[in-house]
PAZAPA-4460 file (N, C-alpha, C; in steps of 0.05 Angstrom, whole numbers, plus 32768, in hexadecimal, padded with zeros to 4 digits):
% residues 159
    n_x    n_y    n_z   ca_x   ca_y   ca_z    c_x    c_y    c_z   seq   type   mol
   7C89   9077   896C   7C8A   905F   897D   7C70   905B   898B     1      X     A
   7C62   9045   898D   7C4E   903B   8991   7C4B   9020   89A8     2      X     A
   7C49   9019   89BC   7C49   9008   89D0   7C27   9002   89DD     3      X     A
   7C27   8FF3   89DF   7C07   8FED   89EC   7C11   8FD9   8A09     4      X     A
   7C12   8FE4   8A20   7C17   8FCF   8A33   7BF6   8FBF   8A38     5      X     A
   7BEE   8FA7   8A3D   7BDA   8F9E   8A42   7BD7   8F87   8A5D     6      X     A
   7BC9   8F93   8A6A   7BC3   8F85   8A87   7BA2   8F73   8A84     7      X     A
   7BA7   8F5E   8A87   7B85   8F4B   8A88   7B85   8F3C   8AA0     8      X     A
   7B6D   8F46   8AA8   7B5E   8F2D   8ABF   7B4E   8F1A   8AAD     9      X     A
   7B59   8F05   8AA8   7B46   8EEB   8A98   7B36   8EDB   8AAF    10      X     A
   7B21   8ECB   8AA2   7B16   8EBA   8AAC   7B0E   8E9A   8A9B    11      X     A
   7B0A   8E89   8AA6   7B09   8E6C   8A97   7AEF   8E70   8A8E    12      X     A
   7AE2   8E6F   8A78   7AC2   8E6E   8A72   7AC1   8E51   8A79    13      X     A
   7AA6   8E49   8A76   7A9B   8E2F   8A7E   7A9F   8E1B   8A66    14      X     A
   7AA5   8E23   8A4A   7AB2   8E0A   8A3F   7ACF   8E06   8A39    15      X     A
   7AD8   8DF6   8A45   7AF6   8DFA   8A43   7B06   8DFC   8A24    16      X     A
   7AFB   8DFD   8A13   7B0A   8E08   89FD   7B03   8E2B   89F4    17      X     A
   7AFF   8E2E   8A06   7AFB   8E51   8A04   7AFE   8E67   8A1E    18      X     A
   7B15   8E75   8A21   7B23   8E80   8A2E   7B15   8EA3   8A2B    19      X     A
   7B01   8EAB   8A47   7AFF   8EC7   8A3B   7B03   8EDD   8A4F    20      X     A
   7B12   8EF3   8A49   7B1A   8F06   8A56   7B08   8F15   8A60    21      X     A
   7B01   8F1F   8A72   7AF5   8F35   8A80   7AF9   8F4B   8A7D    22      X     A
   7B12   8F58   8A7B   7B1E   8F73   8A7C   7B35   8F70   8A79    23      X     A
   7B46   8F89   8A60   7B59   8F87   8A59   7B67   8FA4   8A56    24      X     A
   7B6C   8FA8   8A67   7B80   8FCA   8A70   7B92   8FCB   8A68    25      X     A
   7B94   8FDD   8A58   7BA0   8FE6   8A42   7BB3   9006   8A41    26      X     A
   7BCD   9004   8A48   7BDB   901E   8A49   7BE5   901A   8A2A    27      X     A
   7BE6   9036   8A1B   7BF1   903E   8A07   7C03   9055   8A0C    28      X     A
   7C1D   9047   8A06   7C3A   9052   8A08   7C38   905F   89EC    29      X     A
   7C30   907E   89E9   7C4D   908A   89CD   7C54   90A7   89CE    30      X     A
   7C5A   90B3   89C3   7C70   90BD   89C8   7C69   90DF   89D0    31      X     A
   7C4C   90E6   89CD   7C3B   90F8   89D8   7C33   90EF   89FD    32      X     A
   7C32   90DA   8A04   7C39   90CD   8A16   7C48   90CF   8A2F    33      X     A
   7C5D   90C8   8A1A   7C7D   90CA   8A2E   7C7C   90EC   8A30    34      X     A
   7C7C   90F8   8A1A   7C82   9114   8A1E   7C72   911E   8A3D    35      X     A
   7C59   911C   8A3A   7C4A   911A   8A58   7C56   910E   8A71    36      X     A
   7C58   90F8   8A6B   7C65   90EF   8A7E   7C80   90FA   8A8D    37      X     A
   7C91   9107   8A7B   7CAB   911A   8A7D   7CA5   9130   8A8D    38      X     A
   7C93   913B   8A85   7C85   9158   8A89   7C7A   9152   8AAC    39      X     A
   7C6B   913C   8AB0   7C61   913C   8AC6   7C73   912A   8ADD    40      X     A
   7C8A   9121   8AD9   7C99   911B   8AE9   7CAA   9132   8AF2    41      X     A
   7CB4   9141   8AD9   7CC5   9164   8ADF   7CAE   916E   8AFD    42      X     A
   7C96   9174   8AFA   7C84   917D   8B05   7C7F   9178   8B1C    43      X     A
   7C89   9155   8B31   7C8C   9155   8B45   7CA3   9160   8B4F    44      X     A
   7C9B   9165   8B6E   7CAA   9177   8B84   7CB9   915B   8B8E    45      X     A
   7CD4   9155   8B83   7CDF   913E   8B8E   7CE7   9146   8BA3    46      X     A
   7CED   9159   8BB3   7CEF   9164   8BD0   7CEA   9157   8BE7    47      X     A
   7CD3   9154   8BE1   7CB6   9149   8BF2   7CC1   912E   8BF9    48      X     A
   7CD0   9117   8BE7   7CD6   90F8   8BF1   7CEC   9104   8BF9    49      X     A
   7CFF   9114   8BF3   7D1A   911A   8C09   7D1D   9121   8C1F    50      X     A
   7D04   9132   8C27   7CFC   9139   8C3F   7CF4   9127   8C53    51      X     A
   7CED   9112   8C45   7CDE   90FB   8C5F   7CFC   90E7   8C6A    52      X     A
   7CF5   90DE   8C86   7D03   90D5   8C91   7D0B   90B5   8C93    53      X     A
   7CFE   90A8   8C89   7CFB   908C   8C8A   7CFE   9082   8C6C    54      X     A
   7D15   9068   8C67   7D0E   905A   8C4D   7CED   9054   8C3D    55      X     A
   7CE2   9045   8C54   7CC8   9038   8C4C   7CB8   905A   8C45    56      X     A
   7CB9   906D   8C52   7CA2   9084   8C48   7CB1   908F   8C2D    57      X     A
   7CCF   908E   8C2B   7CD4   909E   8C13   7CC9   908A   8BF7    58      X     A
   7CCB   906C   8C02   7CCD   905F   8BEC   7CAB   9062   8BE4    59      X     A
   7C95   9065   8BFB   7C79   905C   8BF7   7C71   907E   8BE9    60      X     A
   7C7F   9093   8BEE   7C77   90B2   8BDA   7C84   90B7   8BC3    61      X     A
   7C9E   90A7   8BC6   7CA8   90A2   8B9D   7C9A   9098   8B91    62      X     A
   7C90   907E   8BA3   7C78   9073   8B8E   7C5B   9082   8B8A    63      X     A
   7C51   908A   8B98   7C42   909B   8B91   7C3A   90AF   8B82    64      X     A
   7C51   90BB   8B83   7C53   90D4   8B6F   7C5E   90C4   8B52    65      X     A
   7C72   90B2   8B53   7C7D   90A2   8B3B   7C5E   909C   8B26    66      X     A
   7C4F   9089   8B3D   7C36   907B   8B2E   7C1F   9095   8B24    67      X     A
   7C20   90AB   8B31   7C0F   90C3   8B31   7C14   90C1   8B10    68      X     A
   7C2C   90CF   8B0B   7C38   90D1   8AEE   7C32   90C2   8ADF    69      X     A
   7C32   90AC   8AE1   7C2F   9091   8ACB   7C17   908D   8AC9    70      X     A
   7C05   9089   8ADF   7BE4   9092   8AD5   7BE6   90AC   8AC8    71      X     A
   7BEB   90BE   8ACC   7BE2   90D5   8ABC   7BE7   90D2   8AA2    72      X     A
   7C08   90CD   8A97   7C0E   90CD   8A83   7BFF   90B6   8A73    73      X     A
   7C00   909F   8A80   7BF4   907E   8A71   7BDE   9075   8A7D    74      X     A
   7BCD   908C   8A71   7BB3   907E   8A85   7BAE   9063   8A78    75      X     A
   7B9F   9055   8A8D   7B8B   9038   8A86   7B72   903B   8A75    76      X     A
   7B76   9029   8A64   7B5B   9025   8A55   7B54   9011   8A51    77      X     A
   7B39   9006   8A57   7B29   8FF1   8A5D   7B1E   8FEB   8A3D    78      X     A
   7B22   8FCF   8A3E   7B14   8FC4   8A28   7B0D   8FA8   8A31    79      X     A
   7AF0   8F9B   8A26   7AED   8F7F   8A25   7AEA   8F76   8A0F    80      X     A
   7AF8   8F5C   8A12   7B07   8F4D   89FA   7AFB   8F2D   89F7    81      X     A
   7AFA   8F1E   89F3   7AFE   8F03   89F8   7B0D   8EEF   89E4    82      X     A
   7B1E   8EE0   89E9   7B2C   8ED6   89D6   7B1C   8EC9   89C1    83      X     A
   7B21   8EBB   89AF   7B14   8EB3   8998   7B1A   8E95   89A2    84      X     A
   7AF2   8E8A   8990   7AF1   8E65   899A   7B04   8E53   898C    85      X     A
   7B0B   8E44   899D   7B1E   8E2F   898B   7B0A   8E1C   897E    86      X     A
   7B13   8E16   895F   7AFD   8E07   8961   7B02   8DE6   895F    87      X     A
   7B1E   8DDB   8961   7B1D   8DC8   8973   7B15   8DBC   898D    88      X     A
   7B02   8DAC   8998   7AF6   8DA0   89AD   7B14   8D93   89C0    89      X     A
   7B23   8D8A   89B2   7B31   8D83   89CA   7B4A   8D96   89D2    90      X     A
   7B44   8DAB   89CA   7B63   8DBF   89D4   7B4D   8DCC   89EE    91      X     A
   7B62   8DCB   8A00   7B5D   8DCE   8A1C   7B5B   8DEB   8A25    92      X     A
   7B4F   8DF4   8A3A   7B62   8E11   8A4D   7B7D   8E12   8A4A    93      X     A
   7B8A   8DFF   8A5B   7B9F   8DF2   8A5B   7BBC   8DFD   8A40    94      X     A
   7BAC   8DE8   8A30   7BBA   8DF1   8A12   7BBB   8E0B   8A09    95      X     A
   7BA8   8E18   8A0C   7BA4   8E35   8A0B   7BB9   8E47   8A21    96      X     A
   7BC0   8E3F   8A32   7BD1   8E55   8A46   7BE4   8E4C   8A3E    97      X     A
   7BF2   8E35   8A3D   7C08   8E28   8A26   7C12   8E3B   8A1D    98      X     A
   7C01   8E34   89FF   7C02   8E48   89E9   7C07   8E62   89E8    99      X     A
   7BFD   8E74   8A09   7BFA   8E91   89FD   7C19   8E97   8A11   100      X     A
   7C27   8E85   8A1F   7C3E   8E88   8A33   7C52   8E79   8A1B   101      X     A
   7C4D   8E71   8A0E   7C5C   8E70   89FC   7C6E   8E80   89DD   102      X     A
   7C51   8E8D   89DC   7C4F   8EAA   89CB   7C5F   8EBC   89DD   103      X     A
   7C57   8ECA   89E8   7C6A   8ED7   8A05   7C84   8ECA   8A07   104      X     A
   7C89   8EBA   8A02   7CAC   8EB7   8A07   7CB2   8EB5   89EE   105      X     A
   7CA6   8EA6   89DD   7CB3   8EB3   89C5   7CAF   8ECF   89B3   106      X     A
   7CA3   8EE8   89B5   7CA6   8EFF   89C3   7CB5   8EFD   89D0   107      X     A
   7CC2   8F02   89E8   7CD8   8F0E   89F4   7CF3   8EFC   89E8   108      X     A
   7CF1   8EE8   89DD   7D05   8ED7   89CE   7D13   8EEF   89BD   109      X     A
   7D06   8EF8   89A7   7D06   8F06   8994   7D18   8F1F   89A2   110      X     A
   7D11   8F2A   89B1   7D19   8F44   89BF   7D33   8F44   89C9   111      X     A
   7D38   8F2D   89DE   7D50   8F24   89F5   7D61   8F14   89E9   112      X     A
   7D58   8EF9   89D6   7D6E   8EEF   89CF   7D7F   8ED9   89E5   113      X     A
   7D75   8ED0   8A03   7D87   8ECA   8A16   7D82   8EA5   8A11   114      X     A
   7D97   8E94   8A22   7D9D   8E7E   8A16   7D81   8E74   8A26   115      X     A
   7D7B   8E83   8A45   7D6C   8E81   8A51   7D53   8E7D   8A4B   116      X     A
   7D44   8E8E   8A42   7D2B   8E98   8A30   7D28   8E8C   8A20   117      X     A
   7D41   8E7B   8A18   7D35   8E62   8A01   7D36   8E4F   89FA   118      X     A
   7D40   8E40   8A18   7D3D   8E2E   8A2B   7D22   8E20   8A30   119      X     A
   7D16   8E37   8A41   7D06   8E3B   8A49   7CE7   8E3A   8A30   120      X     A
   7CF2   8E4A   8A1F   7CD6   8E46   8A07   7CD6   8E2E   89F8   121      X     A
   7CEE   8E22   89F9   7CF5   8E0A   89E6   7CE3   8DF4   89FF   122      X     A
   7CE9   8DF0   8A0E   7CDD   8DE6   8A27   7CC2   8DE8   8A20   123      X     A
   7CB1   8E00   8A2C   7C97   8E04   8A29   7C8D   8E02   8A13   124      X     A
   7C92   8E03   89EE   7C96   8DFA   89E1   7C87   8DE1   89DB   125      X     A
   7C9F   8DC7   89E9   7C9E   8DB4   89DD   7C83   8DA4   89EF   126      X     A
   7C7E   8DB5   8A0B   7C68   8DA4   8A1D   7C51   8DB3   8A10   127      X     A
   7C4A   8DC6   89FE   7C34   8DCF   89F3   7C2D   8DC1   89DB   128      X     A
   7C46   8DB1   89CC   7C49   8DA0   89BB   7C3F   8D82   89BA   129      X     A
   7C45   8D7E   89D8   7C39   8D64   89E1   7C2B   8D5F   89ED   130      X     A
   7C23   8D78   89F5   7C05   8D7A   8A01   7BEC   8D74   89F0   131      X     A
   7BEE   8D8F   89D3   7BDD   8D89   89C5   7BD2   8D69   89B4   132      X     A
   7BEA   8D5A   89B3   7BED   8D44   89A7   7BE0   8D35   89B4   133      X     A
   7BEA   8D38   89D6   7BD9   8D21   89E9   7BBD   8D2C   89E8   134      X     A
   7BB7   8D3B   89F2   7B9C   8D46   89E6   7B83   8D43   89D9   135      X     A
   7B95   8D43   89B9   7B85   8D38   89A3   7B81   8D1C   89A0   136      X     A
   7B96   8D0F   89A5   7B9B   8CF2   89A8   7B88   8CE9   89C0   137      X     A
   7B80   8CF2   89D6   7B6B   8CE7   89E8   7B56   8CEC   89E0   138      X     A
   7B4D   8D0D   89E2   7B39   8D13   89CE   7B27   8CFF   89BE   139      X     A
   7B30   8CF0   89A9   7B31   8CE4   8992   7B2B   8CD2   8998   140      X     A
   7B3B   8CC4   89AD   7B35   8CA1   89BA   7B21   8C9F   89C8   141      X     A
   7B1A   8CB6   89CC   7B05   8CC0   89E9   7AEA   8CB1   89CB   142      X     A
   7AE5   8CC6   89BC   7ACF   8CC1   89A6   7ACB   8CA2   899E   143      X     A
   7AE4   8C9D   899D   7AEA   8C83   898F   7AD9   8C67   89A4   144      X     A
   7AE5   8C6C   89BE   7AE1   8C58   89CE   7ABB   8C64   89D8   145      X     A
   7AB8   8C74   89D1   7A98   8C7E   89D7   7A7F   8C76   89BC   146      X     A
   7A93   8C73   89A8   7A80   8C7B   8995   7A62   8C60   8998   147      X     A
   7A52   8C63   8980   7A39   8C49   8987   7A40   8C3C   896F   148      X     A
   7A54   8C46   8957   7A4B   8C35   893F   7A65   8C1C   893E   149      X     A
   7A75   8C11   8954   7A8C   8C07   8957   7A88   8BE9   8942   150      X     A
   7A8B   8BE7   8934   7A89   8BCF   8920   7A9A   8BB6   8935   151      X     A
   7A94   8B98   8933   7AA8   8B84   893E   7AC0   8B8F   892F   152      X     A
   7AD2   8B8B   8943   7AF9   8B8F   8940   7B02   8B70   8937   153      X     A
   7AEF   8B5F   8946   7AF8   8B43   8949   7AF7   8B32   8926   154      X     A
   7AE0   8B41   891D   7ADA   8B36   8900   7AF3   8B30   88F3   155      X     A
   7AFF   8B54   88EC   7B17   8B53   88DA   7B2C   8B46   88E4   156      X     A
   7B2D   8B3F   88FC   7B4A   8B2C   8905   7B45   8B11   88FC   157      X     A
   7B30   8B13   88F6   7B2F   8AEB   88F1   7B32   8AE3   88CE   158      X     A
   7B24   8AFF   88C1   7B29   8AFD   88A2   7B4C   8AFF   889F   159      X     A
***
């Protein structure tokens, strides 16, 4: 068994059709891993949070010792990445977070199955659907109504 959990701080680059990550932390879950992880949770003195007198301190030294473990076992590993250029001009930032919250639910679609979850993607879905359309469709008009070589419109109406 094989798991990669992945944590990214992104940032917007300066042309909006290109989305690039900064840093992308990276825990790898398998099964050499967990065994560690087993081994070093046995290894705390759970004593120590029974002994304390207050909710808030037992809860703030479970976590401590909890997260101790889980770094040890799953350490972080740093990689920089940056997504790949779109090479459409008019797909947005925008369209791009869309797209990748859309992947993500459908991923957990696959997994859960709930009427909820696919609701919800069918939804996000169809505004990433009509997003890109409006998009391209402005995009396009944008060129159109800019261009220099605009021939008279008026000609062909009169033939």
């Amino acid at each position: 068994m094989f798991v990669a959990v992945k944590l990214c701080e992104g940032k917007t680059s300066s042309r909006p059709n290109r989305v690039s990550v900064d840093k992308s932390f990276v825990r790898i879950i398998n099964d050499d891993s967990i065994k560690l992880f087993l081994r070093l949770l046995k290894s705390i003195n759970w004593i120590t949070v029974y002994s304390l007198n207050s909710k808030d301190d037992k809860y703030k030294k479970f976590m401590e010792l909890f997260l101790w473990a889980v770094n040890g076992a799953f350490q972080l590993k740093t990689s920089k990445k940056s997504d790949p250029k779109v090479d459409n001009k008019w797909y947005t930032y925008e369209l791009g977070r869309l797209k990748e919250h859309c992947v993500n639910l459908h991923s957990l679609l696959k997994i859960f199955k709930t009427n909820e979850l696919s609701l919800e993607y069918k939804s996000y879905r169809r505004l990433y659907m009509s997003g890109t359309k409006r998009a391209r469709v402005q995009y396009y008009n944008r060129i159109i109504e800019q261009s220099q070589n605009k021939s008279n419109l008026n000609l062909f109406g009169i033939l």
